[in-house]
C-alpha positions in Angstrom: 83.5 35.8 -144.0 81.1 34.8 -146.8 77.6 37.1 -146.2 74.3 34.5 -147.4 72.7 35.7 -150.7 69.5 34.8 -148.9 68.7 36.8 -145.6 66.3 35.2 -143.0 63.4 37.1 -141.3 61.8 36.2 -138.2 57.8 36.9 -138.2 54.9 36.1 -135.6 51.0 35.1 -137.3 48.0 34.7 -136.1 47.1 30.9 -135.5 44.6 31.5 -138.4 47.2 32.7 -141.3 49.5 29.5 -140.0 46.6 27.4 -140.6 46.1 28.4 -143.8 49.7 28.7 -144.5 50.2 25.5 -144.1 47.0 24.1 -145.6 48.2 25.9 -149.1 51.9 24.9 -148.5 50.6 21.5 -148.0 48.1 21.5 -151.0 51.0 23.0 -153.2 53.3 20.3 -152.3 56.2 23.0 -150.9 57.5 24.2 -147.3 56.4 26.2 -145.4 59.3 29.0 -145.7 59.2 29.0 -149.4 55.4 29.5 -149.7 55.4 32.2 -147.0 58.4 34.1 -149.3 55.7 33.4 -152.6 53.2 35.2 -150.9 55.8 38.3 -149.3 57.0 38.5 -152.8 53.4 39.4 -154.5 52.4 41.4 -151.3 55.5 43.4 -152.3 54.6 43.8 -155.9 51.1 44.4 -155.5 51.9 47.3 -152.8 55.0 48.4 -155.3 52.0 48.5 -158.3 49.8 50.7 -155.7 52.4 53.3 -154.9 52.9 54.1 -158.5 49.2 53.9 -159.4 48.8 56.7 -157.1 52.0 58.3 -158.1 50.4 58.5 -161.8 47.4 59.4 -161.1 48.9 62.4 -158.8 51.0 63.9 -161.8 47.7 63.3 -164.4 46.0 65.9 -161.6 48.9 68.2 -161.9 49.7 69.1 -165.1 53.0 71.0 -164.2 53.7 67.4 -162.1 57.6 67.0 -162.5 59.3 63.7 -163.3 61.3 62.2 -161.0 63.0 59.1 -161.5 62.0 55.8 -159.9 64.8 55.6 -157.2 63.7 58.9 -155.8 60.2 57.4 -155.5 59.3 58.2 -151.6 57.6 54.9 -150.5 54.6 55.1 -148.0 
């Protein structure tokens, strides 16, 4: 059996964030589903951009702050 490259998630919103969902799906002249995954996408790289902000400025603190790579980053 063939696995999908793309995986589906299931999520609940407020009758507010639909609204405007939709209203900037509409205005951007795409679905629903894609604009949604847009927006997930930059929540994700704005949180990822976060984590390592704080990671940085953790280590400039420490001076004996050891170097770890970024696969063995611990995300909150």
């Amino acid at each position: 059996m063939i696995s999908p490259t793309k995986q589906r998630l299931n999520i609940t919103l407020s009758k507010d964030d639909k609204t405007f969902l939709e209203m900037i799906s509409k205005k951007e002249q795409k679905p629903v589903a894609t604009k949604a995954r847009e927006l997930l996408e930059m929540a994700i790289e704005i949180h990822e951009d976060y984590q390592i902000e704080k990671l940085i400025n953790d280590r400039e603190k420490n001076s004996k702050g050891k170097y770890i790579k970024f696969e063995d980053v611990c995300w909150e």
